[in-house]
C-alpha positions in Angstrom: -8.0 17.1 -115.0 -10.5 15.1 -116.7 -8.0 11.8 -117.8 -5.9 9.8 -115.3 -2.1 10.7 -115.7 0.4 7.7 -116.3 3.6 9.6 -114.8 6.9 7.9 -116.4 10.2 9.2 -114.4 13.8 8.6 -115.5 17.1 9.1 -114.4 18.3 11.5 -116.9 18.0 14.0 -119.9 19.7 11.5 -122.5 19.0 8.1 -123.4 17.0 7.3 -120.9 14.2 10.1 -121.7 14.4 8.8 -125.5 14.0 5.8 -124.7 11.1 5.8 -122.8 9.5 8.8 -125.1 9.4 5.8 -128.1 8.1 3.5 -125.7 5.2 5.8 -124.6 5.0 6.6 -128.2 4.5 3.0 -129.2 2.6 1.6 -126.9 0.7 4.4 -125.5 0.2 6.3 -128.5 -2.3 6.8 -130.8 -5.2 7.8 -128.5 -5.0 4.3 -127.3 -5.9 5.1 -124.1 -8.0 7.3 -121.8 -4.8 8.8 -119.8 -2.6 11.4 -120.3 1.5 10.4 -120.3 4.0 12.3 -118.8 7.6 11.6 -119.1 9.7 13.1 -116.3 13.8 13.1 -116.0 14.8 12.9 -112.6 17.9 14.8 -113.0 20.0 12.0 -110.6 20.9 8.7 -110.4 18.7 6.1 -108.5 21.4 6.8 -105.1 21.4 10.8 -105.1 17.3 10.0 -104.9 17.6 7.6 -102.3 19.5 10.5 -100.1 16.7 12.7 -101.1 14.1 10.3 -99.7 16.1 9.1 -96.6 16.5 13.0 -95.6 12.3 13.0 -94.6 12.4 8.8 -93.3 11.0 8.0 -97.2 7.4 10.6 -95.6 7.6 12.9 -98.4 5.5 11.8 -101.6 8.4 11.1 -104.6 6.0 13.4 -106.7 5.9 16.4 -104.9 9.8 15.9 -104.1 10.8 15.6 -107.5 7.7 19.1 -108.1 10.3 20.6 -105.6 13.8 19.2 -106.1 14.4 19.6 -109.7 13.7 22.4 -111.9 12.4 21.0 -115.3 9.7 19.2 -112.8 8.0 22.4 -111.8 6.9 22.7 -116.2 6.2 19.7 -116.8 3.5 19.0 -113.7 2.1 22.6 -113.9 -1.4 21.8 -113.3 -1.0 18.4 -112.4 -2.0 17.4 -109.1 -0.4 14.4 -106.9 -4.4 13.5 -107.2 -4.7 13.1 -111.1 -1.5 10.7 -111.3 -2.8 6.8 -110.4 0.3 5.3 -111.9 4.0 6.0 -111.4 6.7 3.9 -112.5 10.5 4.7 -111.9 13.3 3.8 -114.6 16.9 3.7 -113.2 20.6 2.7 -113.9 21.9 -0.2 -111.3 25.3 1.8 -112.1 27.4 0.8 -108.7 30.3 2.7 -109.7 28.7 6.1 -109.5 26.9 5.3 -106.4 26.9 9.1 -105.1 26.0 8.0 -101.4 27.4 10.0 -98.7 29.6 8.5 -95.9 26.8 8.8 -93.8 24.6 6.1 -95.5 25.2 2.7 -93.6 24.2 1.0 -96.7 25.7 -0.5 -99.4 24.4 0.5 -102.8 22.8 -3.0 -103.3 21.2 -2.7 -100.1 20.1 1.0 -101.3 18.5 -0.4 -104.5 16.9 -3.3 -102.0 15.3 -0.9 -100.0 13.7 1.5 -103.0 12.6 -1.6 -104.6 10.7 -2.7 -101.6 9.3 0.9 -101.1 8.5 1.2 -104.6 6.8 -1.9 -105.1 3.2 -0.7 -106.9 2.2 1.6 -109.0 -0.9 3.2 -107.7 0.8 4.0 -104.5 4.7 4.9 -104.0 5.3 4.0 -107.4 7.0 1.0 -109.5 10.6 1.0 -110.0 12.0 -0.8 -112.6 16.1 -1.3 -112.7 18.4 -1.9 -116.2 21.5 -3.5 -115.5 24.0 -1.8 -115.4 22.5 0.8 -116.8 20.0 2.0 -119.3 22.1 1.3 -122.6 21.0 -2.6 -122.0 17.7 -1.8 -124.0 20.6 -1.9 -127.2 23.3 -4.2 -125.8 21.8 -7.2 -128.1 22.3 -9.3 -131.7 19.5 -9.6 -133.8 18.4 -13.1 -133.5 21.7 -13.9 -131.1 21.1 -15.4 -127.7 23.9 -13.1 -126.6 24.6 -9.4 -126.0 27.1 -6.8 -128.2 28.7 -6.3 -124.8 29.1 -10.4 -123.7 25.6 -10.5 -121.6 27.8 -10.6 -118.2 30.3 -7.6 -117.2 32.4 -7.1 -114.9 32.0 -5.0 -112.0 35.6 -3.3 -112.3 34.6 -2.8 -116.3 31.3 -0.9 -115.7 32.6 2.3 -116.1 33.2 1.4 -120.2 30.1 -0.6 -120.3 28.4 2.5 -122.6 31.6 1.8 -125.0 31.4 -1.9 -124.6 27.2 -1.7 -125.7 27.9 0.6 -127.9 30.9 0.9 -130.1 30.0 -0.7 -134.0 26.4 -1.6 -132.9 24.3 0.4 -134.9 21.2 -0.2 -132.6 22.7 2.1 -130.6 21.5 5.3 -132.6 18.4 3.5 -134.1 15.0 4.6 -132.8 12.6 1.7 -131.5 9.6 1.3 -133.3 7.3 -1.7 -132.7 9.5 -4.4 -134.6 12.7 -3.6 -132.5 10.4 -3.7 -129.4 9.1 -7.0 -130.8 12.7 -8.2 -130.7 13.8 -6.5 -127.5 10.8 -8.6 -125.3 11.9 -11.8 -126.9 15.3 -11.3 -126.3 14.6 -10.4 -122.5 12.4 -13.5 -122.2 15.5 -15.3 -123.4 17.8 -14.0 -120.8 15.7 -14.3 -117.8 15.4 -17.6 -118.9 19.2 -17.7 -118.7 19.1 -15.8 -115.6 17.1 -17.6 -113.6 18.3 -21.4 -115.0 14.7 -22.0 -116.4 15.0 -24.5 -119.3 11.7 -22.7 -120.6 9.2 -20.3 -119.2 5.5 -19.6 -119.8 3.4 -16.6 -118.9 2.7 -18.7 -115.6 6.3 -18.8 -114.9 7.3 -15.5 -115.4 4.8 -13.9 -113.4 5.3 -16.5 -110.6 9.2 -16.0 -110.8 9.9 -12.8 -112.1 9.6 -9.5 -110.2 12.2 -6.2 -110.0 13.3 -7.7 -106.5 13.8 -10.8 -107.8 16.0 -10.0 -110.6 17.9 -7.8 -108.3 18.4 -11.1 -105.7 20.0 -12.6 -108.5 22.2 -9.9 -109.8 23.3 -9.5 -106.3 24.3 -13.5 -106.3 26.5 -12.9 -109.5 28.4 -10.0 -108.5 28.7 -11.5 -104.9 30.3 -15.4 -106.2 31.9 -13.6 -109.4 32.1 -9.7 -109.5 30.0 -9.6 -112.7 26.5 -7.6 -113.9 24.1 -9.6 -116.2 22.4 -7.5 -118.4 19.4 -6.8 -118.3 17.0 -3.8 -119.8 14.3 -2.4 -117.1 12.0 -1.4 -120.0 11.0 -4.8 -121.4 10.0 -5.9 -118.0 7.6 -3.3 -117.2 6.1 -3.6 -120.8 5.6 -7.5 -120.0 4.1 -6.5 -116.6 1.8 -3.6 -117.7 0.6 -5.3 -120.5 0.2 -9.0 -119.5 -0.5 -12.7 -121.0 -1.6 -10.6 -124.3 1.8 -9.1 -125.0 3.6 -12.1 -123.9 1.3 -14.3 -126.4 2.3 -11.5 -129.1 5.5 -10.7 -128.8 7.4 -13.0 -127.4 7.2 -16.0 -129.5 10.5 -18.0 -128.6 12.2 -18.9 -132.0 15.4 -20.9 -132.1 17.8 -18.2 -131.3 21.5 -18.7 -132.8 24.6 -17.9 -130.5 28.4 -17.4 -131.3 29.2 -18.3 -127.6 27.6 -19.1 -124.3 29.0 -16.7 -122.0 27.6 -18.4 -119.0 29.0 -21.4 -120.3 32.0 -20.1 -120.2 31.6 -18.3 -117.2 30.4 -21.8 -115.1 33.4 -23.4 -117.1 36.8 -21.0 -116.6 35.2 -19.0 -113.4 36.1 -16.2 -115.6 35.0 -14.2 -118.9 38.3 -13.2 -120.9 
């Protein structure tokens, strides 16, 4: 194969696969670059792959397992060789109440998510993985030029089976397709709540690449859910379009205007223990 192949894998056929075919589309499009871009839907959630991996002690290469696991795979890598691909990076759902592990895992799903994150830590090897918390519809979950998401920014854990309802019921973002001005909006908006996130008054380029990683984030999620039993969320896709694309994109699209907000959820939270 004459161009490099940019391999993008996701957890399912749904939102997941459209939303990372308009990302790809948007920023990858265009004949902008000198690789070819596949998009690839795992077919399971980020636990069911774990159990695939654990089965061969994490030996087998995710790209040929996925080639032989699931069936779409086998299309859409026809000719592709583990050789042409130098970059893989992994989207999944943090999704802890459809954990899928069997009784025989002596982990618990955060420690599950801790281990694939530090297996799956660069691109040109293993792979990238990139988590949205809790799960994929977070790329949505947000009011235009609100410091706070449709949903409430923090969930909690014994609500995350609504949390698709909670995103999405009477937000029309949830059906819109992202073109370049709603990815303009979505980076500044995650800029804004990893600033929240990790208590940063304000954050440069410096900071965020100092601070900020996929194992990071999850650190902090973990410390939520652990003192208060919530999920802060928090789309996978901005990050890795901050990471991939550096100081330029971060100069570009995330200028930090004043944002306005109807309540301060962490406020609240710090203030009552609680979210009603």
């Amino acid at each position: 194969m004459s161009n490099p192949v940019k391999l993008f894998v996701v957890e399912g056929l749904d939102r997941d696969y459209r939303f990372v075919n308009e990302m790809t589309a948007c920023f990858f499009g265009d004949g902008r670059f000198c690789a070819k871009i596949i998009n690839l839907p795992a077919s399971q959630n980020i636990y069911m792959l774990y159990q695939l991996l654990k089965s061969d002690d994490f030996e087998t290469d995710l790209v040929e397992l996925l080639r032989d696991t699931v069936s779409s795979a086998k299309d859409i890598l026809e000719g592709v060789s583990r050789q042409d691909i130098d970059e893989v990076y992994l989207f999944f759902d943090y999704d802890i109440h459809q954990n899928n592990l069997s009784l025989d895992v002596e982990k618990t799903p955060d420690e599950v998510i801790q281990t694939l994150l530090a297996e799956f830590n660069n691109e040109t090897e293993n792979g990238k993985l990139y988590i949205s918390y809790p799960m994929v519809e977070a790329l949505y979950d947000y009011k235009s030029l609100m410091c706070e998401s449709f949903s409430g920014c923090y969930i909690p854990a014994n609500q995350l089976v609504d949390y698709k309802k909670l995103a999405g019921n009477g937000n029309l973002k949830s059906s819109l397709r992202f073109g370049i001005e709603e990815w303009r909006e979505v980076l500044a908006i995650f800029v804004l709540r990893i600033k929240c996130l990790f208590d940063l008054p304000d954050i440069s380029y410096e900071d965020y690449r100092q601070e900020v990683s996929p194992a990071s984030i999850h650190v902090r999620e973990m410390n939520i859910r652990k003192q208060r039993d919530f999920i802060f969320v928090l789309s996978g896709l901005p990050e890795f379009i901050l990471d991939y694309f550096k100081i330029d994109f971060w100069n570009s699209f995330t200028k930090l205007k004043r944002f306005n907000y109807e309540k301060c959820f962490k406020q609240r939270m710090n203030d009552n223990h609680t979210i009603s």
